[in-house]
BADREN-800272 format. One record per residue (C-alpha): x, y, z. Coordinates in Angstrom, 2 decimals. Each point is the difference from the previous one (the first is absolute). Layout:
<nodes>
<node x="X" y="Y" z="Z"/>
...
</nodes>
This chain:
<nodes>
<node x="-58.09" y="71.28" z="-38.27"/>
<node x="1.98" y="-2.85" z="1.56"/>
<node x="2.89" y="-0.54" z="-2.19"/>
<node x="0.77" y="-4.04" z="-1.47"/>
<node x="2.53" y="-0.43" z="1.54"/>
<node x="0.28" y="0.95" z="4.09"/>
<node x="3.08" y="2.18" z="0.34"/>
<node x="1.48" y="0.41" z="3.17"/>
<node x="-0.58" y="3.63" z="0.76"/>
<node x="-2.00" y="2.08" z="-2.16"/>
<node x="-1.81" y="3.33" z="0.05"/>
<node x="-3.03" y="1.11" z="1.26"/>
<node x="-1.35" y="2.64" z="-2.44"/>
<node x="-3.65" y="1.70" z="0.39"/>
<node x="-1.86" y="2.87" z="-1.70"/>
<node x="0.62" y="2.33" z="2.62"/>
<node x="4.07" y="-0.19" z="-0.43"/>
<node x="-0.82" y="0.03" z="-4.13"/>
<node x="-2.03" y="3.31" z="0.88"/>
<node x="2.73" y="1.87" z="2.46"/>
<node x="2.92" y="-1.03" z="-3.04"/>
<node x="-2.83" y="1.40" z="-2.16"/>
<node x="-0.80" y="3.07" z="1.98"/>
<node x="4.30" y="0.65" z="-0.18"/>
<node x="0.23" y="-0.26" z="-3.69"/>
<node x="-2.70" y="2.77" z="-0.05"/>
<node x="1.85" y="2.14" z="2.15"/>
<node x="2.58" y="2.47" z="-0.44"/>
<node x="2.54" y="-1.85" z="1.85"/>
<node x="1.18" y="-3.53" z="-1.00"/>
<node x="3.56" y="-0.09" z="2.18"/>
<node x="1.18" y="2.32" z="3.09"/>
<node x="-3.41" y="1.39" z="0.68"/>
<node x="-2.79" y="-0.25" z="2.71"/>
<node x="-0.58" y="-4.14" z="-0.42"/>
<node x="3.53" y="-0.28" z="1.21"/>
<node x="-0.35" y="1.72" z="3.28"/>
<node x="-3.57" y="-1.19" z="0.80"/>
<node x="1.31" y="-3.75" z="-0.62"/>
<node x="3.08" y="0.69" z="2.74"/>
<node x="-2.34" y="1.36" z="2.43"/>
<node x="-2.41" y="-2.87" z="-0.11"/>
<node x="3.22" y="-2.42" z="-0.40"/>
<node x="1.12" y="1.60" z="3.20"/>
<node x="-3.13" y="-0.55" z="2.11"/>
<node x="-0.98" y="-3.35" z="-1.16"/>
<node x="3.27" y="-1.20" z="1.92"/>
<node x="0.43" y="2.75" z="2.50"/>
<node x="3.29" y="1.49" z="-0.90"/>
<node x="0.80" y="3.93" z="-0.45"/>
<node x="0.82" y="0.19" z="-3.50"/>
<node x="-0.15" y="-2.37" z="-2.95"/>
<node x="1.96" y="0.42" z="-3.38"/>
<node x="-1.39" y="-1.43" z="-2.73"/>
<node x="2.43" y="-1.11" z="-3.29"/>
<node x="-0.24" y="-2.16" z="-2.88"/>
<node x="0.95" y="-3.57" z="1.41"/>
<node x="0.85" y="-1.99" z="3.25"/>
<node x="4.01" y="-0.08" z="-1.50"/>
<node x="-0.34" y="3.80" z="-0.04"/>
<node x="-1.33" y="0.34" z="3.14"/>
<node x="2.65" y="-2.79" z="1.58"/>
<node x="2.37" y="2.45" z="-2.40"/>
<node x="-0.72" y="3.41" z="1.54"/>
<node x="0.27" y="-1.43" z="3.47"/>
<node x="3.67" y="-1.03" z="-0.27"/>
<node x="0.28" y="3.77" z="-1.69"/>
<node x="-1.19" y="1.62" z="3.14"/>
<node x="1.58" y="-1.95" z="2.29"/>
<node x="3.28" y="1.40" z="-1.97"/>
<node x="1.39" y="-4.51" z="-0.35"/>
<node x="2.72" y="-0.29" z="-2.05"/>
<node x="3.65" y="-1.13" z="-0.74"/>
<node x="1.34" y="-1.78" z="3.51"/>
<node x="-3.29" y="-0.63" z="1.23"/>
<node x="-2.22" y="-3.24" z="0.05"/>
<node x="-3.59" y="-0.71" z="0.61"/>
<node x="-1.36" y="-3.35" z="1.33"/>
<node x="-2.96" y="-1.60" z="-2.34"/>
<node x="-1.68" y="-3.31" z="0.53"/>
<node x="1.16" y="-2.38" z="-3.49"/>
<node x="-3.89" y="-0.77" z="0.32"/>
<node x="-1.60" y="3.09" z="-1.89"/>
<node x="0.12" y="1.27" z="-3.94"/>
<node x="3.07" y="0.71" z="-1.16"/>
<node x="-1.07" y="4.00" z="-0.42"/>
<node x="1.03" y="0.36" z="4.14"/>
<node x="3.24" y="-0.97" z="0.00"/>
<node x="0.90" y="2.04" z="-3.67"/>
<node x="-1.27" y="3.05" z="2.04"/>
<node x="3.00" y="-0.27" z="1.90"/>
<node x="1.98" y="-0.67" z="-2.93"/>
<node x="-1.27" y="3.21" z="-1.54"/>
<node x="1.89" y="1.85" z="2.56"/>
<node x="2.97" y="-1.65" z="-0.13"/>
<node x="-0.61" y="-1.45" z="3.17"/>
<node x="0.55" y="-4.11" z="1.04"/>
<node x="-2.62" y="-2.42" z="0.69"/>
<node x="0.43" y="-2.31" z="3.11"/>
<node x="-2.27" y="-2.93" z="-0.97"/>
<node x="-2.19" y="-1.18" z="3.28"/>
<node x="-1.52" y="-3.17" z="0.40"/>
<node x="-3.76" y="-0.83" z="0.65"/>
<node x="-2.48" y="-1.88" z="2.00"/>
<node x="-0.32" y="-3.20" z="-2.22"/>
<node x="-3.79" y="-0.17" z="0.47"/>
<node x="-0.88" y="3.78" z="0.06"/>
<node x="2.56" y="1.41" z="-2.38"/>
<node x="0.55" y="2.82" z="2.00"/>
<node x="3.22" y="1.32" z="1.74"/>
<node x="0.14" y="-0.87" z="3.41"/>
<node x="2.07" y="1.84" z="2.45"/>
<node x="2.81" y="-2.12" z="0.49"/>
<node x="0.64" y="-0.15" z="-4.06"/>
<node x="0.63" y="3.61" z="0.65"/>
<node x="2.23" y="-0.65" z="2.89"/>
<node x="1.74" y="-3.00" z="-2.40"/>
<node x="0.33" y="2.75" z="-3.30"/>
<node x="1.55" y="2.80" z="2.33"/>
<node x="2.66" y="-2.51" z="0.69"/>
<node x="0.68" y="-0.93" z="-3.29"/>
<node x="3.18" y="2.05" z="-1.12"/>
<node x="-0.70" y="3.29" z="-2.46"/>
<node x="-0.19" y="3.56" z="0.28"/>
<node x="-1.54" y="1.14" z="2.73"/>
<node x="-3.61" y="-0.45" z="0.40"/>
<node x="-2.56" y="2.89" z="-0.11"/>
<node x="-3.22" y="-0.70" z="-0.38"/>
<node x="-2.12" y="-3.04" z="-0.51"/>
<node x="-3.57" y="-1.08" z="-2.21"/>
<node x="-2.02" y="-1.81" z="1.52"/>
<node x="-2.07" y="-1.52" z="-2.50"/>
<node x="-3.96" y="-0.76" z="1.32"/>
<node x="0.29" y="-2.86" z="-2.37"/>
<node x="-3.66" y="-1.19" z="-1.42"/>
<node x="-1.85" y="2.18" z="2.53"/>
<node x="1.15" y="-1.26" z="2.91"/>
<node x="1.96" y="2.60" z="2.10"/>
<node x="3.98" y="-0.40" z="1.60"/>
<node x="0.18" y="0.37" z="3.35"/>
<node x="0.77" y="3.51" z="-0.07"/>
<node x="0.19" y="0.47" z="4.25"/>
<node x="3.02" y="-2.53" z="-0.23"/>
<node x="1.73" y="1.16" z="-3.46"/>
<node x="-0.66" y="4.09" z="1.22"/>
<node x="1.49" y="-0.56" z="3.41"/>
<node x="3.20" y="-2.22" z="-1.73"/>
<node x="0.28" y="2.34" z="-2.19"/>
<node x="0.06" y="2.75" z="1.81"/>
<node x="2.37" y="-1.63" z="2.19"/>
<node x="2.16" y="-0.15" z="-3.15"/>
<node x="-0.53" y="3.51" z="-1.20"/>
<node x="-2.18" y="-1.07" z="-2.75"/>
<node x="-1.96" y="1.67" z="-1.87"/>
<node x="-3.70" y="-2.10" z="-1.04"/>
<node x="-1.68" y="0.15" z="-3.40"/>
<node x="-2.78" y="-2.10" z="0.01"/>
<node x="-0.35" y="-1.75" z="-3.45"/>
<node x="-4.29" y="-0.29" z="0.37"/>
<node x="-0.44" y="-0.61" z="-3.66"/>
<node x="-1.93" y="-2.89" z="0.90"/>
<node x="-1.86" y="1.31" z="3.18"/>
<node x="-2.61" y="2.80" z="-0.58"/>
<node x="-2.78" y="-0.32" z="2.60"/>
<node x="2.63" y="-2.48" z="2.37"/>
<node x="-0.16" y="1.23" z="3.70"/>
<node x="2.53" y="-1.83" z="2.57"/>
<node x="0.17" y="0.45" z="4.28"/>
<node x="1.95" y="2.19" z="1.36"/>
<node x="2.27" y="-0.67" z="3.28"/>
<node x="-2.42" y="1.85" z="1.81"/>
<node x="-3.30" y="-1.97" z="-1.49"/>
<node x="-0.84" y="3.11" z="-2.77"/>
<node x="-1.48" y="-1.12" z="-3.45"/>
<node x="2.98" y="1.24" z="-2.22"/>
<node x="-0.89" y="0.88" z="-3.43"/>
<node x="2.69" y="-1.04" z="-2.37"/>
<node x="1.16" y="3.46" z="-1.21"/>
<node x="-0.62" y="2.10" z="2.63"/>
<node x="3.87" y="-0.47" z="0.29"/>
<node x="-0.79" y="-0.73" z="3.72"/>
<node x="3.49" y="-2.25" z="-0.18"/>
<node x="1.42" y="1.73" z="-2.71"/>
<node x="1.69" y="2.98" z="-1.84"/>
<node x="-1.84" y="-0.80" z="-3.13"/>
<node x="-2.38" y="-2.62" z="-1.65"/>
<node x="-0.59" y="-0.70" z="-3.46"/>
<node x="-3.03" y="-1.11" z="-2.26"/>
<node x="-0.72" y="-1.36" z="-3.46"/>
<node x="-3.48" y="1.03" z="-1.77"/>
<node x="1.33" y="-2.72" z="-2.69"/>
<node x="-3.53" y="-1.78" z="-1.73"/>
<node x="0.81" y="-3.07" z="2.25"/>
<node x="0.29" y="1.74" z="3.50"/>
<node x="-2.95" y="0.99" z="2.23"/>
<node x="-0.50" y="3.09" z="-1.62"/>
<node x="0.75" y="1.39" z="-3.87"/>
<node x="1.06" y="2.99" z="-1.54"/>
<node x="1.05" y="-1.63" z="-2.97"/>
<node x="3.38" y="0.22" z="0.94"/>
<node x="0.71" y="2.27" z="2.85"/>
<node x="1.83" y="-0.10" z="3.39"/>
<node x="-0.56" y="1.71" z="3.21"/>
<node x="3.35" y="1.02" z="3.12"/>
<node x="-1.71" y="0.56" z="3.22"/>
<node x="1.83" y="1.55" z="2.76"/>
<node x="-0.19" y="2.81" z="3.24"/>
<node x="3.28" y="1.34" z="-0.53"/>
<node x="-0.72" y="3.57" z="-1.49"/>
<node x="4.09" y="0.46" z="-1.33"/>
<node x="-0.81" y="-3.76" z="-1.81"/>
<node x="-3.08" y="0.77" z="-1.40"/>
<node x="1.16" y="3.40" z="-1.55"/>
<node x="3.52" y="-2.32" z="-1.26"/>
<node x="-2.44" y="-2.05" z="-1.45"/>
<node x="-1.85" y="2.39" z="-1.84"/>
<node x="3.05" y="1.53" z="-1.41"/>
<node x="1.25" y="-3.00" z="-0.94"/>
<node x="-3.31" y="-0.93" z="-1.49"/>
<node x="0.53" y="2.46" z="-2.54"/>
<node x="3.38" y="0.84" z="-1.81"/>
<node x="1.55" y="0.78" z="3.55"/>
<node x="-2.46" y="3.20" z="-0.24"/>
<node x="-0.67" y="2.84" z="2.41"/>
<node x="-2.26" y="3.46" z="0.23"/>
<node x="0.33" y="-0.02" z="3.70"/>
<node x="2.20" y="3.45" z="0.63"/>
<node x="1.29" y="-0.88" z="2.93"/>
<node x="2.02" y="-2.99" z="-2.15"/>
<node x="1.44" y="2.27" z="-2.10"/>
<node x="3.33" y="0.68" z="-0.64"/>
<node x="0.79" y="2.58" z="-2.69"/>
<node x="-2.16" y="3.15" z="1.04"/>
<node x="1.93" y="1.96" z="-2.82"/>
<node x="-2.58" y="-1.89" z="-2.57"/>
<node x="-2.88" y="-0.85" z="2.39"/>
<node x="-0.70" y="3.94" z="1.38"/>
<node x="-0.93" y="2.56" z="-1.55"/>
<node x="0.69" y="3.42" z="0.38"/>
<node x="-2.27" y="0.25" z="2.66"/>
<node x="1.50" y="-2.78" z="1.56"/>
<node x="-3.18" y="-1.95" z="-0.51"/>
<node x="0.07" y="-3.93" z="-1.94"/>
<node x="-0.46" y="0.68" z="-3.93"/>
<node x="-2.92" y="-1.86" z="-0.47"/>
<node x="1.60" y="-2.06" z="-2.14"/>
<node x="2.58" y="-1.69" z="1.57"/>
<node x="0.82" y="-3.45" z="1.56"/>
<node x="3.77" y="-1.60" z="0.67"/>
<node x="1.07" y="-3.73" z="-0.55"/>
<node x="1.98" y="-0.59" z="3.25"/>
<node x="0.01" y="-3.69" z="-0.22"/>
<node x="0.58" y="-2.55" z="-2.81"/>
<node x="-3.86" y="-0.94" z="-0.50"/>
<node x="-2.22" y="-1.86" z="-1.86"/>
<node x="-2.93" y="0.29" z="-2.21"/>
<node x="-2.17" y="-2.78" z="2.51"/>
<node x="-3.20" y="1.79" z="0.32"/>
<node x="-3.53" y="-1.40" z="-0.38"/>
<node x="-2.47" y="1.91" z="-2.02"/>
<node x="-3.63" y="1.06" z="0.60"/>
<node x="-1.52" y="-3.31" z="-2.07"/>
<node x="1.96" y="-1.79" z="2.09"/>
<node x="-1.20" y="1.51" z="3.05"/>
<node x="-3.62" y="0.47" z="-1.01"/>
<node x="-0.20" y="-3.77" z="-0.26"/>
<node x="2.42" y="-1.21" z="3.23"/>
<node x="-2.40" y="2.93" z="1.82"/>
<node x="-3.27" y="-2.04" z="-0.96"/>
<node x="1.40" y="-2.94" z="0.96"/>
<node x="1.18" y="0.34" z="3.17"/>
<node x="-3.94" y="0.84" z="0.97"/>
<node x="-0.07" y="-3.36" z="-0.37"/>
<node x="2.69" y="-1.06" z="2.38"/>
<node x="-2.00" y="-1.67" z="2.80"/>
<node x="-2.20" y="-1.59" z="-2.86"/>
<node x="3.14" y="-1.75" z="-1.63"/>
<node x="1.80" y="-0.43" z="3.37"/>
<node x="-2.82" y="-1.99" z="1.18"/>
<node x="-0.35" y="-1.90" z="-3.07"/>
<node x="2.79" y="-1.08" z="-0.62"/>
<node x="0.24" y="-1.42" z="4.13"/>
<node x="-3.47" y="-1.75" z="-0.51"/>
<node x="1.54" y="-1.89" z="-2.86"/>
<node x="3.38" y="-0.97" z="1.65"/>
<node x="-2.52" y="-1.42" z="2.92"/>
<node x="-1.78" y="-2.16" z="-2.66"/>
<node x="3.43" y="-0.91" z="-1.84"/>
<node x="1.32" y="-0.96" z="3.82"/>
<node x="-3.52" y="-2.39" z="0.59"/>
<node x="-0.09" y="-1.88" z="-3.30"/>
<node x="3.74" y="-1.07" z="-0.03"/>
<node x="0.11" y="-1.44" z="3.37"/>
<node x="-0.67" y="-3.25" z="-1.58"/>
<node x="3.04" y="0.11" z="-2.40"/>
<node x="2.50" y="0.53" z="3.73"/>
<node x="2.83" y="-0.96" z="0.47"/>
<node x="0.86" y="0.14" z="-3.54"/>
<node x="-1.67" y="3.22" z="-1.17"/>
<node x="-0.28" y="2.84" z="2.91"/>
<node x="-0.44" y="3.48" z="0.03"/>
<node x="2.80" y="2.58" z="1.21"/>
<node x="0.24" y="0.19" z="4.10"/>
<node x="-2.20" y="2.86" z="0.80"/>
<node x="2.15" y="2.96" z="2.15"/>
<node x="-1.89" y="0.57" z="3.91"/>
<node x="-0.74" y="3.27" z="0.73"/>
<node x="-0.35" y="0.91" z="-3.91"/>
<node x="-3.11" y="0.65" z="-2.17"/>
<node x="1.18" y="-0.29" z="-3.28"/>
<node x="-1.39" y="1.75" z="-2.99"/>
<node x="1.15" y="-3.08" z="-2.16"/>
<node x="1.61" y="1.14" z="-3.79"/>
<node x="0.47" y="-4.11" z="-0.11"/>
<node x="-1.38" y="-3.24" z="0.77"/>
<node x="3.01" y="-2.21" z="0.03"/>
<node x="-0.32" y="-3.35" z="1.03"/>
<node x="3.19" y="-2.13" z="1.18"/>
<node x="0.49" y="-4.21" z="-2.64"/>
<node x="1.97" y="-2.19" z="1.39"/>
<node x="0.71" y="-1.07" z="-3.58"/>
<node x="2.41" y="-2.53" z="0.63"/>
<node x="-2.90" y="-1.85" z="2.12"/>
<node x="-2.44" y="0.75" z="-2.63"/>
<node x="2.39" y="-1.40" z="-2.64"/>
<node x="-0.63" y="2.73" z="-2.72"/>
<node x="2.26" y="2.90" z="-0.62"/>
<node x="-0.78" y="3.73" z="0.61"/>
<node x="-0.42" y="0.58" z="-4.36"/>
<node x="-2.08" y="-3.46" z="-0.65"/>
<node x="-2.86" y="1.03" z="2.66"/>
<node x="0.51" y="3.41" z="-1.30"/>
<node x="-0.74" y="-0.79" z="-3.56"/>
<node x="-2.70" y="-2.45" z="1.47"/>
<node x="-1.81" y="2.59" z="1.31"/>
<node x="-0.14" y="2.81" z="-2.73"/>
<node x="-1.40" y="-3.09" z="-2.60"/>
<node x="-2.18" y="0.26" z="2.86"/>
<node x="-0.55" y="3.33" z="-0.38"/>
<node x="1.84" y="0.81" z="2.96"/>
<node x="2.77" y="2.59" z="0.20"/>
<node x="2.81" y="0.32" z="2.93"/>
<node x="3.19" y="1.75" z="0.73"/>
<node x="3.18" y="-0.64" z="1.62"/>
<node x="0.68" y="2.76" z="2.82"/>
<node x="3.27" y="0.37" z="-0.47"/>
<node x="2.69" y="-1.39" z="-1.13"/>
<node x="2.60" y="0.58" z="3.41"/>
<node x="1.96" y="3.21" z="-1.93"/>
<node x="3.38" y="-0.75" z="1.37"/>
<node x="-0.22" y="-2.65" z="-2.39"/>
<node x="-0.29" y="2.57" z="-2.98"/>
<node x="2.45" y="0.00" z="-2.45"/>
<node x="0.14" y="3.89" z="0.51"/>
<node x="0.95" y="-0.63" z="3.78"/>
<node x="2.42" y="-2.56" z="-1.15"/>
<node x="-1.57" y="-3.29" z="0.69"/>
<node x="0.73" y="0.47" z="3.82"/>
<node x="0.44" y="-3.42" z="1.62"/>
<node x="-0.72" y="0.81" z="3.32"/>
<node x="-1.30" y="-1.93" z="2.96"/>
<node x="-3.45" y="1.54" z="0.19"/>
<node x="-2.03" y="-3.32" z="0.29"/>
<node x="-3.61" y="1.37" z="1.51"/>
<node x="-0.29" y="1.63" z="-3.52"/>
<node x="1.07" y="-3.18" z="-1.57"/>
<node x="-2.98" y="-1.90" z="1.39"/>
<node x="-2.50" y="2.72" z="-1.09"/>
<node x="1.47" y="-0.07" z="-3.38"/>
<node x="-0.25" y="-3.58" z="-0.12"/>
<node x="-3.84" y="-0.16" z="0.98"/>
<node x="-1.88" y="3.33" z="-0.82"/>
<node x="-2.75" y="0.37" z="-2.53"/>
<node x="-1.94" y="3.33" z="-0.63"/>
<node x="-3.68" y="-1.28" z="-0.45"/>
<node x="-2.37" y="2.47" z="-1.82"/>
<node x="-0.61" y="2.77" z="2.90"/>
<node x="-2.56" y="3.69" z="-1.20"/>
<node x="-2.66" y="1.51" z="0.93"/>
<node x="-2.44" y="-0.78" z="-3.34"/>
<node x="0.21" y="-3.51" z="0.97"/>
<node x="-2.92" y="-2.20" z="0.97"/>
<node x="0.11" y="-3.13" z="2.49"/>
<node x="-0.83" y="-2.19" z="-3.13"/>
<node x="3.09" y="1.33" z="-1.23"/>
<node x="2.00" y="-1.05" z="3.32"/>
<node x="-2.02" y="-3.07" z="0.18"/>
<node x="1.14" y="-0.03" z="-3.67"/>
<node x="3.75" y="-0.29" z="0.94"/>
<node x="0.02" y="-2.26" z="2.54"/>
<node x="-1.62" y="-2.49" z="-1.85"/>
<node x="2.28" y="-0.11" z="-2.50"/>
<node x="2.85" y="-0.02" z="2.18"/>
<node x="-1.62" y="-2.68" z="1.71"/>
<node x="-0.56" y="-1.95" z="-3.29"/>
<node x="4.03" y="0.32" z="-0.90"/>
<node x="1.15" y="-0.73" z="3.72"/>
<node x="-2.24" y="-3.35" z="-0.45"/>
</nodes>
């Protein structure tokens, strides 16, 4: 049922995910049981990594990857200001600093050379970087993974936004985001407004065998049954010298971030319909692109990234709203009496009070700020409903 008012994300529910939440609740296991594992696996293959982790939010996920990577006190991690604020608090979490980078004013993405600019910056030394695929659109991970590695860096990619995205590699490969072809890690959110739903759930992706085991330990309470972890054989052997069957050790400071089997069950059924969304949701940014051409110079979509297919989270479309003559929160309101709804993606988070307000000279992320728009962007959506949009966007902009 198409809701009254157009949100700009939504989700895209259908009996068969009702049935495999169903089919959970009937089973014997509604957390830590088969669901789990089967949801990984598929996770896994869908974007051609080794192993996938699956835990009960993007944060948690962007969490347990500055775990593993063992960030902390002394350390900092560069983060383009253009992304939610939960990227940067990751870091926080740890005890690690945030170097704030800069971003391409009509992409919102980091570009290389903000990276270059943030490892000048003065801090604690740098150690890893996000790159955030902001909207869909993919960073150009050949230039950030060879800089970084340069820099002895290690690369988390914050893909929150970029389920199904595939990019170029140097040597003319389709790359899917989260294969962690250019990166230690990458990170996903299954929130209701993302590609794919679990409810609330979050998936790590990475090739590294020693991270995805941290990750799993850190996953849950810092947790392990694996003998060859433990430490205190005097209560882990028995007489016979084999494991009581029993036993596990804590050997890390953990947390309770795992995603259970309804979770699973419903972010498995889902991501059989991937390609379905992925190509949705790309047919409707190609409409969205058509029909505003008339309202250029003033209203434009973002610049679209060569060499990158995006599996687009957003449709965000660049007002020059001093031309227009309207602020940002009257064409806003315009628009929902319209029955129209739209987001702001993001507010730059160096300017956070939590961060301190940072005044710093980052202006490409000033221009986006100035000029984006989310415009309503899922999968359930018909062309009337784009056709919808633009019409009343047109009608305020006139």
């Amino acid at each position: 049922m198409t809701p009254s008012i157009l949100p700009y994300g939504r989700q895209s529910i259908d009996d068969n995910d009702i049935a495999a939440v169903v089919e959970v609740l009937r089973s014997d296991w509604l957390t830590t049981g088969p669901a789990v594992r089967s949801f990984e696996e598929a996770f896994a293959a869908a974007v051609g990594a080794r192993f996938a982790v699956a835990c009960n939010s993007g944060t948690a996920g962007l969490h347990l990857a500055c775990l593993s990577l063992g960030l902390g006190a002394g350390n900092s991690v560069v983060v383009p200001t253009n992304t939610f604020v939960a990227t940067a608090n990751a870091v926080r979490y740890v005890g690690a600093e945030v170097r704030f980078a800069d971003v391409d004013p009509d992409t919102g993405l980091m570009r290389p050379e903000d990276l270059a600019a943030a490892l000048k910056r003065p801090g604690p030394p740098a150690v890893a970087v996000f790159p955030v695929h902001f909207g869909g659109q993919a960073v150009d991970m050949n230039a950030v993974w060879s800089l970084a590695s340069e820099h002895g860096l290690s690369v988390v990619e914050d893909a929150c936004h970029a389920l199904g995205t595939t990019y170029v590699s140097r040597g003319g490969d389709s790359i899917k985001v989260g294969s962690c072809h250019d990166a230690a890690m990458a990170v996903f959110s299954m929130h209701p407004v993302k590609t794919i739903t679990m409810g609330e759930g979050g998936v790590v992706t990475t090739n590294d065998e020693a991270l995805y085991k941290r990750l799993n330990r850190f996953r849950s309470h810092g947790i392990t049954r694996e003998p060859s972890e433990f430490l205190n054989n005097e209560l882990a052997l028995d007489e016979n010298t084999e494991v009581n069957p029993w036993y596990y050790e804590a050997i890390d400071t953990g947390f309770n971030y795992r995603a259970s089997d309804i979770n699973c069950a419903l972010g498995l059924s889902q991501l059989r319909k991937l390609d379905q969304f992925v190509t949705r949701r790309r047919f409707l940014v190609d409409l969205y692109d058509v029909l505003l051409r008339p309202l250029a110079p003033v209203v434009r979509p973002c610049r679209r990234v060569p060499g990158c297919d995006a599996g687009f989270h957003l449709y965000v479309a660049l007002i020059d709203f001093d031309r227009l003559g309207m602020s940002r929160g009257t064409l806003m309101h315009t628009l929902r009496n319209a029955g129209i709804g739209t987001q702001v993606h993001y507010i730059p988070v160096h300017r956070q009070p939590v961060f301190g307000n940072m005044h710093l000279d980052l202006v490409g992320a000033e221009q986006y700020y100035r000029r984006c728009l989310s415009l309503p962007l899922y999968p359930s959506m018909t062309d009337d409903d784009v056709h919808a949009v633009v019409a009343a966007l047109k009608s305020a902009v006139a």
